[in-house]
KEDO-644412 format. One line per field, with one value per residue: residue number from 1; residue in three letters; y, x, z of N, C-alpha, C, O, CB in turn. Coordinates in steps of 0.02 Angstrom, whole numbers, padded with zeros to 5 digits. Glycine has a CB too. Layout:
REM KEDO-644412
seq c(NUM ...)
type c(Ala ...)
nnorth c(Y ...)
neast c(X ...)
nup c(Z ...)
canorth c(Y ...)
caeast c(X ...)
caup c(Z ...)
cnorth c(Y ...)
ceast c(X ...)
cup c(Z ...)
onorth c(Y ...)
oeast c(X ...)
oup c(Z ...)
cbnorth c(Y ...)
cbeast c(X ...)
cbup c(Z ...)
END
This chain:
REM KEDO-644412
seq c(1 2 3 4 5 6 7 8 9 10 11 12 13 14 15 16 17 18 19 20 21 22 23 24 25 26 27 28 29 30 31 32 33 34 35 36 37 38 39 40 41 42 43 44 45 46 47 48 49 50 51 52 53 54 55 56 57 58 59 60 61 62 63 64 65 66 67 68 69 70 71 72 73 74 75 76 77 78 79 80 81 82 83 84 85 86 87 88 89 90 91 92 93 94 95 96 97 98 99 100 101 102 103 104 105 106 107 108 109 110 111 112 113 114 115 116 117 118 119 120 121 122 123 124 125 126 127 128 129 130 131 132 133 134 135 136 137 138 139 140 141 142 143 144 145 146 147 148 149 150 151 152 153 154 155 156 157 158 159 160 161 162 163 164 165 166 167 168 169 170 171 172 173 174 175 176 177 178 179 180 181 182 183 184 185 186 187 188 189 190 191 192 193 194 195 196 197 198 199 200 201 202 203 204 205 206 207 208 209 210 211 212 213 214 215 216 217 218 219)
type c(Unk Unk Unk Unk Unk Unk Unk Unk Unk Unk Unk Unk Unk Unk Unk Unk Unk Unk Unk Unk Unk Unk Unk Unk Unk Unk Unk Unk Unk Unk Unk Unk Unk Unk Unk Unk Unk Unk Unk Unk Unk Unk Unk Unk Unk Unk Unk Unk Unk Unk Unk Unk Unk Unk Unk Unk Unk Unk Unk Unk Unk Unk Unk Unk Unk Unk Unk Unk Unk Unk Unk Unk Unk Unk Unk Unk Unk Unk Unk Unk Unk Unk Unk Unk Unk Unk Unk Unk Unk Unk Unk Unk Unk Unk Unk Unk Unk Unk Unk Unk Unk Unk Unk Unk Unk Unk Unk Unk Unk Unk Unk Unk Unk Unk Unk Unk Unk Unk Unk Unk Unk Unk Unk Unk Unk Unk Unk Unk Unk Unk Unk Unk Unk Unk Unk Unk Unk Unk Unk Unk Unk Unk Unk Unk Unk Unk Unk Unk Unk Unk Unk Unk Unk Unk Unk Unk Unk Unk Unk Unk Unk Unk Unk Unk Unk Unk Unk Unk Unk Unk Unk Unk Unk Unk Unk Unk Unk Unk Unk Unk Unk Unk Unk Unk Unk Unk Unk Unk Unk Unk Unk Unk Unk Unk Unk Unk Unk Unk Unk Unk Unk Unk Unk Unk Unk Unk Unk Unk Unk Unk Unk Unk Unk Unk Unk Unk Unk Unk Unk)
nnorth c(00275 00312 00344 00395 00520 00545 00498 00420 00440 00416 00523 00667 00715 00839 00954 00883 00776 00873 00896 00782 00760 00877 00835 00711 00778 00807 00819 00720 00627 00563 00500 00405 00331 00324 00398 00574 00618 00712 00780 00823 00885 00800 00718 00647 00573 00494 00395 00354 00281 00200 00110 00042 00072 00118 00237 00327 00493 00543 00634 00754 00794 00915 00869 00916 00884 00784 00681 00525 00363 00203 00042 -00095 -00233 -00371 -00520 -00627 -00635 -00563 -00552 -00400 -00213 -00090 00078 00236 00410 00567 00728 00854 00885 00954 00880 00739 00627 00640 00526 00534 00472 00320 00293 00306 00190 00079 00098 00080 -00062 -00122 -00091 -00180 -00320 -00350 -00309 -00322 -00457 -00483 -00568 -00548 -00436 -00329 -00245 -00119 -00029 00119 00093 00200 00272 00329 00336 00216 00112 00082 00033 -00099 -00130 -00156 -00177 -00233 -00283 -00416 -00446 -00484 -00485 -00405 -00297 -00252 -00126 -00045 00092 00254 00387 00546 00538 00410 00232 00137 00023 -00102 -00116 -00269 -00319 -00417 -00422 -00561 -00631 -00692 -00658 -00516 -00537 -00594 -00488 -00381 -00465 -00479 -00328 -00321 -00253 -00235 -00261 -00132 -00156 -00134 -00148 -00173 -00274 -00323 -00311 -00419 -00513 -00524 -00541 -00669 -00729 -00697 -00781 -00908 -00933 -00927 -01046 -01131 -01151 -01157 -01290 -01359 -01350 -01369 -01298 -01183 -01115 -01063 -00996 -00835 -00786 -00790 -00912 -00881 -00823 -00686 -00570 -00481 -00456)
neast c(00300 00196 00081 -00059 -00111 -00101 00041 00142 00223 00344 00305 00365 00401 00342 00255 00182 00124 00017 -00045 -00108 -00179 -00255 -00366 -00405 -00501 -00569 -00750 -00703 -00640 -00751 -00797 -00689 -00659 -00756 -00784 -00753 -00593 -00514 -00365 -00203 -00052 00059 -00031 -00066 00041 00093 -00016 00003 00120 00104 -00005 00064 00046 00086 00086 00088 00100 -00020 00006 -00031 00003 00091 00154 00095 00015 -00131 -00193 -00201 -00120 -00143 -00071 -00096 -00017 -00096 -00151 -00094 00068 00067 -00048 -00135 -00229 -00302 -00333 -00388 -00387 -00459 -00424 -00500 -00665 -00687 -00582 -00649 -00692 -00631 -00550 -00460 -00430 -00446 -00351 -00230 -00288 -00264 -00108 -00067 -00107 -00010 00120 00085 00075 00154 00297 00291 00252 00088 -00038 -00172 -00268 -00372 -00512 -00610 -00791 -00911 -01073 -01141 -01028 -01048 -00918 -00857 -00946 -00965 -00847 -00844 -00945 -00934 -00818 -00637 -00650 -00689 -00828 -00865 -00954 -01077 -01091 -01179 -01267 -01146 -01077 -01094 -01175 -01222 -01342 -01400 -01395 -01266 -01235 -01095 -00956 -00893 -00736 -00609 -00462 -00381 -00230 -00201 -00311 -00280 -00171 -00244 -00348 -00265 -00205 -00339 -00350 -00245 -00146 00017 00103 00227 00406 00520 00664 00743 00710 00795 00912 00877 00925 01017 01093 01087 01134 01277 01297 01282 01350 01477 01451 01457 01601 01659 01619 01658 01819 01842 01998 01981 01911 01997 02081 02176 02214 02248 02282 02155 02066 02102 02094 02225 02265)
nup c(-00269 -00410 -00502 -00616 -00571 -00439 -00340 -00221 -00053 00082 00259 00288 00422 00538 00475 00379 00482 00531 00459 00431 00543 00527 00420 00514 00585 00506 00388 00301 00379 00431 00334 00285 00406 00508 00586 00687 00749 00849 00867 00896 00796 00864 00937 00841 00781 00896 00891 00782 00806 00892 00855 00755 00640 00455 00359 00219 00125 00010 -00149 -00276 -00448 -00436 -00313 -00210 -00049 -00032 00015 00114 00122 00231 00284 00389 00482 00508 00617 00558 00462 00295 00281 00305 00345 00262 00247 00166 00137 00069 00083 00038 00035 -00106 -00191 -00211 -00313 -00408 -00442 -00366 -00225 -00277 -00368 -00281 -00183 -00275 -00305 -00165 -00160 -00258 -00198 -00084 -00129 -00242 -00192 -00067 -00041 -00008 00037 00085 00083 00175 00190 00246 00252 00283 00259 00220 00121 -00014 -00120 -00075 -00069 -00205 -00243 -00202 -00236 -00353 -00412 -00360 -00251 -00158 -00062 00087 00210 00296 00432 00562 00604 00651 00636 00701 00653 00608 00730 00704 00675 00573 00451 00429 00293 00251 00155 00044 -00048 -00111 -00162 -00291 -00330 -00351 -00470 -00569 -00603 -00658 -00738 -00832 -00874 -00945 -00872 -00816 -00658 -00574 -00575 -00479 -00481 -00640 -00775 -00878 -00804 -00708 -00760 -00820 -00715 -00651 -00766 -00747 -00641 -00681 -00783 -00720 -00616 -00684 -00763 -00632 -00613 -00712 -00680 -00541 -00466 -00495 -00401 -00303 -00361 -00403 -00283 -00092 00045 00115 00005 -00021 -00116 -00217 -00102)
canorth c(00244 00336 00336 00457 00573 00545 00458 00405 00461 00443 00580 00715 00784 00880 00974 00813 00752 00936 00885 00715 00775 00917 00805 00682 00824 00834 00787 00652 00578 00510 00452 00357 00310 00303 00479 00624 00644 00819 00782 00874 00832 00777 00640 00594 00553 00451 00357 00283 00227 00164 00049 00005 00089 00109 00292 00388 00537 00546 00702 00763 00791 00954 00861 00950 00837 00766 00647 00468 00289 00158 -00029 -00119 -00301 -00420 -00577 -00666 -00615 -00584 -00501 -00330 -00212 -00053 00136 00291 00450 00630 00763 00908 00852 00968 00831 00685 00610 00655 00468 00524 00392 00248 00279 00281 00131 00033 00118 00038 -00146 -00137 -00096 -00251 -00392 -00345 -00291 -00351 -00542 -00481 -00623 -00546 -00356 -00315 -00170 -00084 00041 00119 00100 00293 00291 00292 00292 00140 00048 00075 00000 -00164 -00178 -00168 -00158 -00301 -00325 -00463 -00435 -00572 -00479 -00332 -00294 -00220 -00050 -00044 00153 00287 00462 00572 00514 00355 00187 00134 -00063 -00078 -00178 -00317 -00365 -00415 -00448 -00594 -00604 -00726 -00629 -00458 -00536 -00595 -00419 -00358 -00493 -00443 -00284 -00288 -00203 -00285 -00220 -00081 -00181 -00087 -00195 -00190 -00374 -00344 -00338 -00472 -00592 -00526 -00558 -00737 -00772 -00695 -00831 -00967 -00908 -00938 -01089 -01187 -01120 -01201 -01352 -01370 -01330 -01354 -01286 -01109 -01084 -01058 -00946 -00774 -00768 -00837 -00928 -00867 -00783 -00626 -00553 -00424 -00480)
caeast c(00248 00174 00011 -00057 -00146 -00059 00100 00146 00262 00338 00274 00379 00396 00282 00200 00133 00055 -00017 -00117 -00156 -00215 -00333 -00373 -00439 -00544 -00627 -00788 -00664 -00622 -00811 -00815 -00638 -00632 -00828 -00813 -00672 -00534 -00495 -00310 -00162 00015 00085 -00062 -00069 00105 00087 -00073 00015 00180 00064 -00026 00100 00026 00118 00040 00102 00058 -00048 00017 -00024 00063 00134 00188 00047 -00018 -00195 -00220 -00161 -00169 -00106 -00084 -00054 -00030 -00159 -00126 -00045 00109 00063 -00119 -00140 -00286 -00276 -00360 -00366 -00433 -00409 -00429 -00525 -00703 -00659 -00554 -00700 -00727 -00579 -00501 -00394 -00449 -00449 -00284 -00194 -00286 -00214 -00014 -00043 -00120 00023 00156 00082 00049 00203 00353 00267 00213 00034 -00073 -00237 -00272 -00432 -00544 -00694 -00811 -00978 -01142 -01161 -00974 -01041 -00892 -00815 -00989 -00970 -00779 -00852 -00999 -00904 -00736 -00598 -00649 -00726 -00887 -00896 -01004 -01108 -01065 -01250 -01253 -01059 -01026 -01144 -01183 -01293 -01405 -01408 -01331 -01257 -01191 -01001 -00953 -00813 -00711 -00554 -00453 -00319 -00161 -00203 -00372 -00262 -00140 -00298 -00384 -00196 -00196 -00402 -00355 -00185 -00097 00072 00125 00272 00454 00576 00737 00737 00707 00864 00980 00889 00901 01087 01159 01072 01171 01335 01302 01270 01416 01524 01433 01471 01672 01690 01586 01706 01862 01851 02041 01978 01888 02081 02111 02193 02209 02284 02228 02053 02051 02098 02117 02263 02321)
caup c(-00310 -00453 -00526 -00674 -00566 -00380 -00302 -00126 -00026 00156 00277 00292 00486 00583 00436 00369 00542 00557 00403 00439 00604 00492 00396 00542 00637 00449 00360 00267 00449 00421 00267 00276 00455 00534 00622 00655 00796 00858 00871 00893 00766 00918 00958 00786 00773 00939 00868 00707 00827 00948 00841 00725 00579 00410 00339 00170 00108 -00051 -00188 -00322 -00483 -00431 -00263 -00151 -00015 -00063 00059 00125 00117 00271 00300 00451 00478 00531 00653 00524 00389 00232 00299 00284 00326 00242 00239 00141 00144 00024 00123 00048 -00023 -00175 -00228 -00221 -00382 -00468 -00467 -00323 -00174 -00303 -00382 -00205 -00167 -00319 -00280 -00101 -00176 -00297 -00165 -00033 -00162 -00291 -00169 00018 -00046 00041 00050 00085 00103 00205 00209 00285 00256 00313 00226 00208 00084 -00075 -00183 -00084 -00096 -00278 -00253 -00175 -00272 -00451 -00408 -00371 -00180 -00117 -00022 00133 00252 00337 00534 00566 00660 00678 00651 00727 00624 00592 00758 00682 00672 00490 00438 00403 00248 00252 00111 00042 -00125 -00105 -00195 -00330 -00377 -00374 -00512 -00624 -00599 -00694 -00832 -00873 -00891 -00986 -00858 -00783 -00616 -00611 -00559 -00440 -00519 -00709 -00787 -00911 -00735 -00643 -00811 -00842 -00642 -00663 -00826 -00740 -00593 -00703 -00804 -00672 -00581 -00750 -00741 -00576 -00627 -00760 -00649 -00453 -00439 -00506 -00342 -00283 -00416 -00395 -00215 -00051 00074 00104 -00075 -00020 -00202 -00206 -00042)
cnorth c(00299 00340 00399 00512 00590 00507 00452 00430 00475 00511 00605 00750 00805 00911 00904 00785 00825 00917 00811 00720 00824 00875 00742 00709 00847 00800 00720 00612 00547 00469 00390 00316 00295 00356 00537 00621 00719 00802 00807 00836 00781 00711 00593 00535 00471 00399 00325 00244 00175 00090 00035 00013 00121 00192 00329 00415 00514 00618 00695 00791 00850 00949 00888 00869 00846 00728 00575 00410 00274 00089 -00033 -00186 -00332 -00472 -00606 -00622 -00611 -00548 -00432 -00276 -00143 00010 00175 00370 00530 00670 00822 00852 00890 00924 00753 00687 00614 00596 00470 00452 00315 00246 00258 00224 00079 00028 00053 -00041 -00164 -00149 -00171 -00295 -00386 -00322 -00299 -00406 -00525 -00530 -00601 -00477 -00343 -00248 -00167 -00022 00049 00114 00155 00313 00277 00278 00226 00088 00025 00044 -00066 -00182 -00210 -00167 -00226 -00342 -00353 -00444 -00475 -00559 -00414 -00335 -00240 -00172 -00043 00040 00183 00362 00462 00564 00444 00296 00154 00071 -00017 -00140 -00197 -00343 -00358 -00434 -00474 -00586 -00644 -00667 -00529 -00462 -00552 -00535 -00382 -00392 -00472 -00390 -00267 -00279 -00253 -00218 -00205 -00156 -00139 -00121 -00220 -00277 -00376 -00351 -00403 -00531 -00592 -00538 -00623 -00749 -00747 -00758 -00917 -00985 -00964 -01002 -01170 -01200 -01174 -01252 -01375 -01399 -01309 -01301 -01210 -01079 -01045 -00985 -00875 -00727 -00789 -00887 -00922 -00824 -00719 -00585 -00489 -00408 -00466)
ceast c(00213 00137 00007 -00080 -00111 00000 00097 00220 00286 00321 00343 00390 00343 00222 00168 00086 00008 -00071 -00148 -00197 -00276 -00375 -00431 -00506 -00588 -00679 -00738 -00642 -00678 -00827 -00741 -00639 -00718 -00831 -00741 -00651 -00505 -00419 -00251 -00095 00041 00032 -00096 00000 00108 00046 -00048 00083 00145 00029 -00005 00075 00100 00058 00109 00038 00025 -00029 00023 00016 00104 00170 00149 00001 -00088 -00238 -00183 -00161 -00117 -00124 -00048 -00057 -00079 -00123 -00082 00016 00085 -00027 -00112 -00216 -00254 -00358 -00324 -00408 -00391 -00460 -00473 -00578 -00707 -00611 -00597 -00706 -00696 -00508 -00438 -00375 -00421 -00378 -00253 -00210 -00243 -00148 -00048 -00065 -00067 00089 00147 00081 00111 00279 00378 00273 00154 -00008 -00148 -00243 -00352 -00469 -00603 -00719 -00889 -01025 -01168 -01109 -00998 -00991 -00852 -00862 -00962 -00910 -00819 -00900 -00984 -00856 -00704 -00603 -00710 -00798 -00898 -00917 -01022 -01108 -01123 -01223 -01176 -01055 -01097 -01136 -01210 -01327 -01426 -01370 -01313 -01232 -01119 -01012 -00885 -00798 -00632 -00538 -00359 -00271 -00159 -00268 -00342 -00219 -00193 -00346 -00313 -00214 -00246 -00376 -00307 -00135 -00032 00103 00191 00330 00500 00634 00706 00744 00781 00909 00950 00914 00978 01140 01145 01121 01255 01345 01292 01340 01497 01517 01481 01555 01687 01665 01676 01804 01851 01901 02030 01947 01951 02103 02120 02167 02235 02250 02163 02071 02032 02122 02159 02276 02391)
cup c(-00349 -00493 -00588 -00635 -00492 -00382 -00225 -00112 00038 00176 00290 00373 00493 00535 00399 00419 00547 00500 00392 00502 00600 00474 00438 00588 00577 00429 00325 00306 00426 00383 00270 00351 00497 00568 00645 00730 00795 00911 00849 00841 00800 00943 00895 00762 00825 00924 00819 00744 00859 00912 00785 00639 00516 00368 00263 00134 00024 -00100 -00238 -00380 -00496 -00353 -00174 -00125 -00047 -00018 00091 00142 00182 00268 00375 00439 00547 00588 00614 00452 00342 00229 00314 00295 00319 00251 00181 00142 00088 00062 00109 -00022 -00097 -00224 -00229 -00292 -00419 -00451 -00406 -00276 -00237 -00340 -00327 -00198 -00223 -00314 -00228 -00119 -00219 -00235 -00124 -00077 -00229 -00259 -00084 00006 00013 00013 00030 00111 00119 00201 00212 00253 00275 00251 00193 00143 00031 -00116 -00140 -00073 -00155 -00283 -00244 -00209 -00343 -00446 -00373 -00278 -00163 -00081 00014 00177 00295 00417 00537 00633 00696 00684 00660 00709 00623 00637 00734 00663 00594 00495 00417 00335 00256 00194 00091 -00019 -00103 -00163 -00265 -00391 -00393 -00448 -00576 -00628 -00671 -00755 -00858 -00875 -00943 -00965 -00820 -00726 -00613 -00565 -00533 -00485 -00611 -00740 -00814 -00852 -00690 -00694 -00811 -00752 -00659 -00717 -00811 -00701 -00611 -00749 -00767 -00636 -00652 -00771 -00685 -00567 -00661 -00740 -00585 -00433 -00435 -00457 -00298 -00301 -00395 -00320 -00147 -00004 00114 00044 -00061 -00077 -00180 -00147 -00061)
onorth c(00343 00342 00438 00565 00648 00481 00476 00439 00527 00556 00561 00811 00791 00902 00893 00772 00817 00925 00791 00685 00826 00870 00724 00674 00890 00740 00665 00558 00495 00417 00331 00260 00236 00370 00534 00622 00761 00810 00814 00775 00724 00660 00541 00478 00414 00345 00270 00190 00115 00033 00011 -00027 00142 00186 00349 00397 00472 00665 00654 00816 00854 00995 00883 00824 00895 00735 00579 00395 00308 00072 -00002 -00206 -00318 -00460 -00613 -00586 -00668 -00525 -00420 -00292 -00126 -00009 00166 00369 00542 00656 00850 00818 00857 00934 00707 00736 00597 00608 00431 00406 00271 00191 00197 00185 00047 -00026 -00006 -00084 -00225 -00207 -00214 -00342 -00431 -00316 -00292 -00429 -00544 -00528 -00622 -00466 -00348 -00197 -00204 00024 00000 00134 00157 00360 00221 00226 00188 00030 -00032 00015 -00091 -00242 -00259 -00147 -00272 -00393 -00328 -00388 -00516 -00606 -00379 -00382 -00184 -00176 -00036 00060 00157 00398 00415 00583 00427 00304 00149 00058 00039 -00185 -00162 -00387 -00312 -00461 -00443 -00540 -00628 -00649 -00489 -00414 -00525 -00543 -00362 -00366 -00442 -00429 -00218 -00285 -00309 -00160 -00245 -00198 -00100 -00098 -00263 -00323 -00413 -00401 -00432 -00588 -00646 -00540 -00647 -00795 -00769 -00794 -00966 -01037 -01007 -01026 -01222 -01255 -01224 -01278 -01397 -01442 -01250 -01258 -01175 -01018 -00996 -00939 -00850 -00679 -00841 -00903 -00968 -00775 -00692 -00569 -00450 -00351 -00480)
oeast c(00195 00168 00052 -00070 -00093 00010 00058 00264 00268 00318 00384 00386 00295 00162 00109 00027 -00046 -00132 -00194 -00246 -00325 -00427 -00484 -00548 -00632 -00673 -00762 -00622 -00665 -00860 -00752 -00614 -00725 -00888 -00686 -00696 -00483 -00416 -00241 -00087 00046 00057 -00129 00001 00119 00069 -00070 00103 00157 00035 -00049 00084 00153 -00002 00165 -00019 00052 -00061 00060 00069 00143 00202 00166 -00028 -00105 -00299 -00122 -00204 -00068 -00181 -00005 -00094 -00089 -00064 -00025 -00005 00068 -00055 -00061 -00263 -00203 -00417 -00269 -00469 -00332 -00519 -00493 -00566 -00729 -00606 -00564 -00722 -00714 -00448 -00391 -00335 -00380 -00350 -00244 -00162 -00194 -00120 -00054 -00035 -00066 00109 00191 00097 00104 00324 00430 00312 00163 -00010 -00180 -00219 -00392 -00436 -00645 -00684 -00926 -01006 -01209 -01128 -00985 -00993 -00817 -00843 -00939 -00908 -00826 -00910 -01005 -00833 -00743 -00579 -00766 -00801 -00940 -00917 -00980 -01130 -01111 -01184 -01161 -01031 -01148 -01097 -01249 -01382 -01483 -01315 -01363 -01203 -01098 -01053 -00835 -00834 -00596 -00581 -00307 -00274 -00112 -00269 -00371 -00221 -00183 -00390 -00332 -00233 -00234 -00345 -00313 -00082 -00046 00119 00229 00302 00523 00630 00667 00781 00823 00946 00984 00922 01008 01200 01192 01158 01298 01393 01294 01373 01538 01571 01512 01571 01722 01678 01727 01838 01848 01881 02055 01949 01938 02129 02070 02132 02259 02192 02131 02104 01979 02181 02139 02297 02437)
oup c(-00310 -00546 -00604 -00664 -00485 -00437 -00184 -00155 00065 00134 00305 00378 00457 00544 00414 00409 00576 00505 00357 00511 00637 00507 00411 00616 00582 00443 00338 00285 00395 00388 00254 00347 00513 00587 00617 00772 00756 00972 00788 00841 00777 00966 00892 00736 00804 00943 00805 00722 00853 00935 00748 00592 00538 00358 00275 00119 -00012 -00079 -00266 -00362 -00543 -00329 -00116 -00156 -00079 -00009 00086 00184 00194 00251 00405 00394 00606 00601 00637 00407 00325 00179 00346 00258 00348 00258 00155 00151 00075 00072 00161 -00071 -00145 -00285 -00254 -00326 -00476 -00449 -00397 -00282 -00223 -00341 -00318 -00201 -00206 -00315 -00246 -00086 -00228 -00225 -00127 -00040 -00269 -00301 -00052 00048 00070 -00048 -00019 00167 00073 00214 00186 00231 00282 00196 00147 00108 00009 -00150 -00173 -00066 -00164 -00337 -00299 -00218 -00374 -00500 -00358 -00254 -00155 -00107 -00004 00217 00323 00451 00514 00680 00756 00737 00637 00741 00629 00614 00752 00637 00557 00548 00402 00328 00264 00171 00110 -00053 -00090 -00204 -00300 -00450 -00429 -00486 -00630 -00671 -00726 -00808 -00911 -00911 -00980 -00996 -00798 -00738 -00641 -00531 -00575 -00542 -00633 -00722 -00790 -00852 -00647 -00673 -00805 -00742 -00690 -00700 -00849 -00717 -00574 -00748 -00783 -00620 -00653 -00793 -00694 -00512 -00636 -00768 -00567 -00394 -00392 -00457 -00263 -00271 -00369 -00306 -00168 -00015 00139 00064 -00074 -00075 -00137 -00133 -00023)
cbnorth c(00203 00338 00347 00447 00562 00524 00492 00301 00486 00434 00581 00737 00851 00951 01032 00753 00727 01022 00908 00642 00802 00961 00803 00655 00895 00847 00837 00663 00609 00527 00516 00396 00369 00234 00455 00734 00602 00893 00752 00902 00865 00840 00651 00642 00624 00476 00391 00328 00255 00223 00040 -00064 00150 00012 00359 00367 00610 00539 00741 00769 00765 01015 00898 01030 00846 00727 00639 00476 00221 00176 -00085 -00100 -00336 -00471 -00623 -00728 -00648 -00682 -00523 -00339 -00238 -00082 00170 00267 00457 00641 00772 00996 00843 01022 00827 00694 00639 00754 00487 00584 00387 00232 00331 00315 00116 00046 00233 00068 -00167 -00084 -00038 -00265 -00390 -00292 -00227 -00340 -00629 -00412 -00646 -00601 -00298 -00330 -00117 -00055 00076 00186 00090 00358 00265 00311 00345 00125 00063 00141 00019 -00173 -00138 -00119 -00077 -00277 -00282 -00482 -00427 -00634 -00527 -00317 -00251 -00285 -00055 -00083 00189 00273 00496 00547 00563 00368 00122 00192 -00138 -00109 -00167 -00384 -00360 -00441 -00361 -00662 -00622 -00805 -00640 -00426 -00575 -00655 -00372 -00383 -00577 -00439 -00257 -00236 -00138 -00325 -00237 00037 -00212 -00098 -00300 -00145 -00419 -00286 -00258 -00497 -00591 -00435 -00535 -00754 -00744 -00634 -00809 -00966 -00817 -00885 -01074 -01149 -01031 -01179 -01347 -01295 -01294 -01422 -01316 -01089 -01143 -01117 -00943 -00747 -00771 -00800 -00944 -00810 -00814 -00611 -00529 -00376 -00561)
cbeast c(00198 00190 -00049 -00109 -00230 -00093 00167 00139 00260 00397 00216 00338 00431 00318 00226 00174 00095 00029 -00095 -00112 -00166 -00329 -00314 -00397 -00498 -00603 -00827 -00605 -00620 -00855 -00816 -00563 -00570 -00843 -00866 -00679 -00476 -00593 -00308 -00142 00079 00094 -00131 -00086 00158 00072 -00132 00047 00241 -00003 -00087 00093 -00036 00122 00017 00155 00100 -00123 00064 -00050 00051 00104 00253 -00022 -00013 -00185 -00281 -00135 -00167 -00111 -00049 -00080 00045 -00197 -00174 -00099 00152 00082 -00158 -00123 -00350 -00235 -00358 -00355 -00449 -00402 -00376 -00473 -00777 -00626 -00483 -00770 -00775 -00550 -00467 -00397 -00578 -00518 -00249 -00213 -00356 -00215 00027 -00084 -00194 00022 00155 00017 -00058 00175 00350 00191 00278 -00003 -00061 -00272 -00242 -00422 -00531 -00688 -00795 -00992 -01186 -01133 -00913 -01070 -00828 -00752 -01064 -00979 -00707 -00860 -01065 -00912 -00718 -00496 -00631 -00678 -00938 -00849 -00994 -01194 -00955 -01327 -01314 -00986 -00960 -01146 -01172 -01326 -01458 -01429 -01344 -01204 -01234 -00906 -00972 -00809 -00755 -00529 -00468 -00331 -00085 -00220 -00472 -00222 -00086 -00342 -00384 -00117 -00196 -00477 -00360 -00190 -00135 00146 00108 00271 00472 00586 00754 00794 00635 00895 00995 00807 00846 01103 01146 00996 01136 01356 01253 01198 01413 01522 01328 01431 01669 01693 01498 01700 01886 01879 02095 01946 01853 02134 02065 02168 02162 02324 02241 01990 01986 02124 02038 02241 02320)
cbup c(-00266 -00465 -00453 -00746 -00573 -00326 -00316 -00094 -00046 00187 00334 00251 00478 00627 00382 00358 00647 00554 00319 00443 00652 00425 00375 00568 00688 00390 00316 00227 00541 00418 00171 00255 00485 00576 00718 00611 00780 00933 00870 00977 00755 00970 01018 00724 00801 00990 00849 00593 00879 00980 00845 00763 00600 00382 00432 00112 00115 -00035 -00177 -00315 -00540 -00452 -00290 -00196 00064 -00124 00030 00148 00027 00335 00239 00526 00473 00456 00673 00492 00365 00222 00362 00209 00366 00172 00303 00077 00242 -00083 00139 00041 00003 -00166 -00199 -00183 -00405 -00463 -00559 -00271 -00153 -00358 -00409 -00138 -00157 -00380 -00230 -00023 -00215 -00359 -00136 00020 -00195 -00345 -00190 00056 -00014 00053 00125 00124 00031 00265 00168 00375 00186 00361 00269 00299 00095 -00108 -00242 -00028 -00111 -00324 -00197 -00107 -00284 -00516 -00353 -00405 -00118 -00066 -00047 00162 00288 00316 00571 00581 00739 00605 00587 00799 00585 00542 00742 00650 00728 00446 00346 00490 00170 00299 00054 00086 -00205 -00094 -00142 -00292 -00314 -00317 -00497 -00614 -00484 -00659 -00856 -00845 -00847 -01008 -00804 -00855 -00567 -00583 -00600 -00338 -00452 -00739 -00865 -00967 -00659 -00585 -00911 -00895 -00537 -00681 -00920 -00714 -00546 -00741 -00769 -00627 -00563 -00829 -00710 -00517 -00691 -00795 -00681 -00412 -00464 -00565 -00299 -00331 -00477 -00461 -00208 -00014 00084 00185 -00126 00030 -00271 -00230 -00026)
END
């Protein structure tokens, strides 16, 4: 997945958990997650099999890790709750976080069929207030004194952006989401199969045709 400023990309082996495992023992553990883990490659690795997490890396456009988004699924198919985090606050503010998030809403709701993609964050995050207050997610409710920093207890915010209000977020803007399978090949197999459907409309016996019995061709 490919964005103007990042891409995604499975992790990589051991040096990838070694930096999602920095990464979690960092100031950016707090802001993406509600506080940091002082975990080793080895019990980060274990922590995303364990609970069934879905993690790529985040890199930028010379391919250098940046940081990294995950989904997991919810109780039901088609639900989704998702994270992200960029790893060194020298990169705050420079569009990274919010591109990634768009790759991963494009990937679940254009190549998943995701339904409903969920997400959290603390009270203290300003830029993913500023996502939820002006930005395409939902707002349906505050979980009072959920995460505990600083000596102090902070609200969580809940919201989500379903799969109908992600494709009208696209048309207001212009933008049409990217297609793995080019339209000219999906439009041109359809018109070989119709092709052909219309052939043996036409002519049952040609089902027969140039083969024995099971239509082993060049039998």
């Amino acid at each position: 997945m490919q964005g103007e400023f990042v891409s995604l990309r499975p992790i990589r082996g051991r040096q990838d958990y070694e930096l999602i495992a920095r990464w979690s023992s960092s100031v950016a553990a707090t802001y993406s997650s509600g506080g940091q883990m002082f975990l080793t490659a080895e019990d980060m690795e274990a922590l995303v099999a364990k609970h069934g997490l879905n993690y790529l890396m985040v890199v930028d456009g010379s391919g250098e890790p940046v940081g990294g988004v995950s989904w997991q699924q919810l109780a039901y198919p088609g639900s989704y709750e998702v994270g992200n985090v960029v790893g060194s606050p020298d990169l705050w503010g420079l569009g990274y976080g919010v591109e990634s998030v768009n790759l991963l809403l494009e990937l679940l709701f254009h190549q998943r069929n995701a339904h409903r993609v969920h997400l959290m964050t603390g009270l203290f995050n300003k830029q993913m207030v500023q996502i939820f207050v002006n930005g395409p997610i939902r707002l349906e409710g505050v979980l009072r004194d959920f995460f505990f920093i600083d000596g102090e207890y902070h609200d969580a915010l809940v919201g989500s952006i379903l799969r109908h209000e992600y494709y009208e977020l696209l048309d207001g803007l212009g933008v049409q989401p990217r297609d793995l399978v080019p339209g000219d090949d999906k439009k041109a197999a359809r018109e070989m199969l119709e092709k052909r459907v219309a052939e043996l409309s036409a002519d049952p016996s040609s089902v027969f045709a140039g083969g024995g019995r099971h239509g082993n061709a060049g039998a």
